[in-house]
C-alpha positions in Angstrom: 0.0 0.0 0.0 2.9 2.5 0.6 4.7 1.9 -2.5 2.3 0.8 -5.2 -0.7 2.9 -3.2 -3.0 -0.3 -2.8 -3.6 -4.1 -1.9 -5.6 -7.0 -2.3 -6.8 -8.9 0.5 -7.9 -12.5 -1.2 -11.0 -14.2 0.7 -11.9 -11.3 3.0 -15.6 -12.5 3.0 -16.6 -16.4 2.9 -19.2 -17.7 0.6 -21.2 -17.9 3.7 -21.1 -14.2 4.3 -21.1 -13.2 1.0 -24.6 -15.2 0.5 -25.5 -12.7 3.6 -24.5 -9.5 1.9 -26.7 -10.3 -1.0 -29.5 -11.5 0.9 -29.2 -8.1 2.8 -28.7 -5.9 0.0 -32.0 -7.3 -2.0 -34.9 -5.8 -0.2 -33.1 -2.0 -0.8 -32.2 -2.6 -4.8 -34.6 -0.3 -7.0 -34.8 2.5 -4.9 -31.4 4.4 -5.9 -30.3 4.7 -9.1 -27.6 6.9 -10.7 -28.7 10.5 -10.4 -24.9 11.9 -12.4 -22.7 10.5 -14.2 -20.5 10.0 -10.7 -23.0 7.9 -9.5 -23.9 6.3 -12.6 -27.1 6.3 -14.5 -26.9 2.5 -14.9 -25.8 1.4 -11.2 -27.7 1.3 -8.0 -26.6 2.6 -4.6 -27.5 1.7 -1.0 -25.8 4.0 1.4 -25.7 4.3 5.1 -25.4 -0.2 4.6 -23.7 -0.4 8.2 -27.4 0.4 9.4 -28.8 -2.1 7.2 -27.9 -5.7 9.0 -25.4 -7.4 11.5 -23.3 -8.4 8.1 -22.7 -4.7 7.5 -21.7 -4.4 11.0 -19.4 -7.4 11.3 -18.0 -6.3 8.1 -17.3 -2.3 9.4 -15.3 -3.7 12.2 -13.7 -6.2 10.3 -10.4 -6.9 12.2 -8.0 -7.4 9.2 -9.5 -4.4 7.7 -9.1 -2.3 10.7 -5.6 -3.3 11.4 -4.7 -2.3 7.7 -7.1 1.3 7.8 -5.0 1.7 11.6 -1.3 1.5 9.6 -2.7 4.8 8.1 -4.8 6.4 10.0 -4.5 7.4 13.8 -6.7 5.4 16.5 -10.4 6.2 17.2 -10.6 6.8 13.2 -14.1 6.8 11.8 -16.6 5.2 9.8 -16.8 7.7 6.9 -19.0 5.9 4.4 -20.6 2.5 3.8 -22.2 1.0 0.3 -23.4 -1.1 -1.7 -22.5 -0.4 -5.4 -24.4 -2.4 -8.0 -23.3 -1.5 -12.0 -25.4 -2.7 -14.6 -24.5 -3.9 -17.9 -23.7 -0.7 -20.1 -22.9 1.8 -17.3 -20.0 4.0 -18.5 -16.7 4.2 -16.7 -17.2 6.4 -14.2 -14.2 9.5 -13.7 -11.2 9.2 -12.5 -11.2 10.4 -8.7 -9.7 10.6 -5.1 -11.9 9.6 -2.1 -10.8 12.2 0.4 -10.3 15.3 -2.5 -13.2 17.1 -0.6 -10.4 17.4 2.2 -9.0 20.7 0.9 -5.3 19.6 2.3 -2.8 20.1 -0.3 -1.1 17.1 -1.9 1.7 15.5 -2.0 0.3 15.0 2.0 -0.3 11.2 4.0 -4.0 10.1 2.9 -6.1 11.3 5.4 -8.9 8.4 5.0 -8.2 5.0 3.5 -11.0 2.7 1.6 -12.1 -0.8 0.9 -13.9 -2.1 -1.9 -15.2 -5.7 -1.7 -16.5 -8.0 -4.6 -19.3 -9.7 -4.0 -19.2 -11.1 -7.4 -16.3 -11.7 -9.5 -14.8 -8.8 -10.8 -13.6 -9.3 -14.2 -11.9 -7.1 -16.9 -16.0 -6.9 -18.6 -18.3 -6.4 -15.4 -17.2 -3.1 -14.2 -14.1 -3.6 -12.0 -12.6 -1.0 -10.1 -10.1 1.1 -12.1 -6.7 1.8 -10.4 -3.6 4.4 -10.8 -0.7 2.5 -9.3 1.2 4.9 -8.0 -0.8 7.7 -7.9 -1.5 8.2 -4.1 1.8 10.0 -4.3 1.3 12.5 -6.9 0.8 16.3 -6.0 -2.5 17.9 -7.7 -4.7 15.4 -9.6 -6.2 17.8 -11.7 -6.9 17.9 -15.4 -3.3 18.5 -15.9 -2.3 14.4 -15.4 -5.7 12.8 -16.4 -4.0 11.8 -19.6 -1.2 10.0 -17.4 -3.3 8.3 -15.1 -5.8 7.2 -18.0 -2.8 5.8 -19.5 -1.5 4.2 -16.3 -5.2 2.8 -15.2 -5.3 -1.1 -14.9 -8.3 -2.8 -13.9 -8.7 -4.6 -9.8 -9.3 -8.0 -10.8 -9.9 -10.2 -8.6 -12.7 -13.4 -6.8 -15.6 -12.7 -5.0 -15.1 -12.3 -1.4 -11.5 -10.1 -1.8 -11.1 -6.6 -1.3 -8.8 -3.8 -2.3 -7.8 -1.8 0.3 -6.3 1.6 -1.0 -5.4 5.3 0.7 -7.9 7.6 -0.4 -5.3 9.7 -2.2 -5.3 7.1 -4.6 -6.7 7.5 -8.1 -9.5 5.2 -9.6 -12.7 4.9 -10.7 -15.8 2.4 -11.3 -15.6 0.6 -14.6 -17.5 0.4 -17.5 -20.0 -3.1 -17.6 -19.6 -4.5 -20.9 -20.8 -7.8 -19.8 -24.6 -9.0 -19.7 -24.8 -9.3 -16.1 -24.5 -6.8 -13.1 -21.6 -6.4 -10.3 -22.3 -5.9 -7.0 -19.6 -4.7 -4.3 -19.9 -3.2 -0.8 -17.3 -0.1 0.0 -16.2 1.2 3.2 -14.5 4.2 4.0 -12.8 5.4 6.9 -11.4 8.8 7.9 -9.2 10.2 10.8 -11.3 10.8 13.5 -10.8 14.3 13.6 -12.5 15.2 10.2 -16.4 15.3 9.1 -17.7 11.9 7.6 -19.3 11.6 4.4 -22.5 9.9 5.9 -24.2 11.4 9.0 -24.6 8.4 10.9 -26.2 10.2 13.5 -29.0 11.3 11.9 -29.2 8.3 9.6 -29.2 5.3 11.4 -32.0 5.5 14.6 -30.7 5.4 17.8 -32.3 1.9 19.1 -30.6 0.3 16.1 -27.1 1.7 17.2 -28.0 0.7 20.5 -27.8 -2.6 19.3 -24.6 -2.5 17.7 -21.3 -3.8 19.1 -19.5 -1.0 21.0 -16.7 -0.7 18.6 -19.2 -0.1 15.9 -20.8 2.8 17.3 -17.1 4.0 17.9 -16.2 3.8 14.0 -19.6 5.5 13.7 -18.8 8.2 16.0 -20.2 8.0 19.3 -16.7 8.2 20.4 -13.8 10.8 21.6 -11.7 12.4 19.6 -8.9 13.4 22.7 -9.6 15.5 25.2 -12.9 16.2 24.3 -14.0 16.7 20.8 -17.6 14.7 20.3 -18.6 15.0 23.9 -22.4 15.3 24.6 -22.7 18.3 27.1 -19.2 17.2 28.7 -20.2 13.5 28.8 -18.7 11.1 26.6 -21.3 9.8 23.9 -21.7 6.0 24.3 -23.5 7.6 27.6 -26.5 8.3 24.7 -27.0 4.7 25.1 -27.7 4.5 28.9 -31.7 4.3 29.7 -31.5 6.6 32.5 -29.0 9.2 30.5 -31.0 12.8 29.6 -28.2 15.0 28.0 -28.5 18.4 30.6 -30.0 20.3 27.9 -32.9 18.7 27.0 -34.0 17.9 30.6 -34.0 22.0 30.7 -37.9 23.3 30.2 -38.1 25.5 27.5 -38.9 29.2 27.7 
């Protein structure tokens, strides 16, 4: 990942858990499609899919995952974003991008979030896999200026169902056009230092007797967490206090004028 700017993990998910993901991403297919070209106009999205099952949940705290995000990025990092990317047959290729370019931090700079894409089907040179720029994590401003470099450079991510590629989000890549007659699904997660804003307000997103349920270290990545000394407290209480039954945050046990 330092030098070439990315890795594949083989047999992150087992057939098992894969059969899960697709089980759980079924009932929320035909609700999103495409609304740019970004998106796609041919592929489907399901965000905030951490909320969505205990699969997603197993997955966002997925300990090989974590240890490779935590060579990156400093502890009590974040859950930044978590999807479910299905691209039809005859979806274009989609840009060329960073994850983490809405971070206005000049480059060359360390990647300040670091992202996982996993196949849950086969990702082949015709369904759509994930375009890469070795290499490119490292370059100053991506920019119009080197798109026709990094077009030239691109190579596609293929690789089995159930393996990831795990890649700093200073990397350059893309979705890939589906020339094939059948769809690809993957799931993506992101994660970002835990000082910054994530891409998905969790918060408001996912209601709080779901997150109740979730295993502690989830609702860390999702944010109910500290950021040292104090950044995320809930009037000078630490948030996983949200959780307790007989917690009422100061302010809203105050009557209203």
């Amino acid at each position: 990942m330092r030098s070439d700017g990315y890795t594949i993990v083989e047999n992150l998910l087992d057939a098992e858990t894969l059969a899960e993901v697709r089980a759980g991403v079924a009932p929320h297919m035909g609700q999103h499609r495409g609304r740019n070209p970004f998106e796609g106009f041919t592929t489907e999205r399901v965000y905030t899919l951490v909320g969505r099952g205990k699969v997603f949940e197993r997955i966002a705290e997925n300990e090989t995952v974590l240890a490779l995000v935590g060579r990156f990025l400093a502890p009590n990092f974040l859950l930044s974003a978590a999807q479910a990317i299905q691209i039809h047959p005859g979806e274009a290729e989609q840009g060329l991008h960073t994850d983490d370019s809405f971070y206005k931090v000049p480059r060359p700079r360390p990647a300040l979030s670091v992202s996982m894409i996993t196949a849950i089907d086969d990702f082949t040179l015709d369904n759509g896999a994930t375009v890469i720029v070795p290499g490119s994590h490292k370059w100053g401003t991506v920019d119009q200026s080197n798109l026709p470099k990094a077009q030239a450079e691109k190579r596609p991510a293929v690789m089995k169902a159930g393996s990831a590629i795990v890649f700093p989000g200073t990397l350059v890549h893309g979705g890939g056009a589906n020339r094939s007659n059948a769809s690809r699904l993957a799931i993506t997660y992101q994660y970002c230092e835990g000082w910054l804003r994530q891409q998905e307000n969790f918060f408001l997103a996912i209601p709080r007797d779901i997150a109740k349920s979730m295993p502690p270290r989830v609702r860390e990545l999702l944010g109910y967490n500290i950021w040292p000394p104090f950044m995320g407290m809930v009037t000078a209480y630490h948030p996983q206090r949200m959780f307790d039954d007989d917690f009422v945050p100061p302010v809203a046990a105050e009557p209203r004028s």
